[in-house]
Steps between C-alpha positions, in 0.01 A plus 500: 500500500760715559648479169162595336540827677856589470468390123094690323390402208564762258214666346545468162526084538170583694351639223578210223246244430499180646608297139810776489585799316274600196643470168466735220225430217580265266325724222705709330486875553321700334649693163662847572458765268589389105566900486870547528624755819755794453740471830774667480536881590652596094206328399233736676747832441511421137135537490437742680725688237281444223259784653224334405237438812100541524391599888190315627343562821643174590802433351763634295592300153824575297579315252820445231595321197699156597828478404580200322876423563668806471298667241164656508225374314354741276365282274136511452445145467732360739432785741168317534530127540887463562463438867287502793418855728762457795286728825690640764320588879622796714300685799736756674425578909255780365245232449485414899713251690618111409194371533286783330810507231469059438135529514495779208746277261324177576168656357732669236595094406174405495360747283804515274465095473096528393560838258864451365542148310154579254548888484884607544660534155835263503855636507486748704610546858232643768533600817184496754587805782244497813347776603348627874142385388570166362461248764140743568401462162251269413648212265259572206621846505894416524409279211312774275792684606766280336305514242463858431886532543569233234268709238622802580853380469364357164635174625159328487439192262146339501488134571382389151825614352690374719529207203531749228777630674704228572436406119685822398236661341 
């Protein structure tokens, strides 16, 4: 008896069940984004050069042609359906604190991920900025939002020619 007191159970073996530890699914996790992430800071500067941005009431979108290799593409065709959009996240400590700032670019992901793939036209580099009403904003609005930007950016494509694009023509 005296050993059970000089020598607890620890808590956390407390809280295991009886059969042992869980184990992790066996399904496989879930897809990530098929959109392609900018993540380095050259990346995000080199677009932010291009000057080219529409303001939303909840978000900021700038966008840039993708440089393929070391060149730029300027060519019509394979401006269009050369590569996928590569989307970069950023919400600075104006938005609110960690968790206000992480909320704001996980509904920034989600909406990017439902709007993006049919309606971004390809090779070309965005870059998604937070603003201080984003995580308030209702989704449907962030998502009209992105929308907007992309058309005023004239970086909208509608999702029947998506095909016509990749065809080239």
């Amino acid at each position: 008896m005296d050993l059970e007191r000089a020598a607890p159970r620890s808590v956390a073996a407390e809280s295991l069940p009886a059969d042992g530890p869980r184990v992790a699914s066996a399904s496989p996790p879930e897809p990530r984004s098929l959109l392609e992430r900018l993540k380095t800071r050259p990346d995000f500067l080199r677009v932010a050069k291009a000057r080219r941005k529409s303001v939303t009431p909840g978000l900021i979108l700038q966008v840039a042609p993708r440089i393929q290799g070391d060149i730029q593409s300027t060519d019509p065709v394979s401006r269009e359906d050369d590569g996928d959009c590569r989307i970069g996240f950023t919400a600075s400590r104006k938005v609110g604190g960690a968790v206000a700032r992480n909320r704001a670019r996980r509904r920034l992901r989600e909406a990017v991920e439902q709007v993006m793939p049919a309606h971004a036209k390809n090779c070309r580099d965005y870059v998604v900025i937070a603003r201080s009403t984003t995580a308030a904003r209702s989704f449907a609005a962030l998502v009209d939002d992105l929308d907007t930007a992309l058309r005023r950016l004239d970086s909208y494509r509608d999702a029947s020619n998506r095909n016509a694009d990749a065809g080239g023509s």
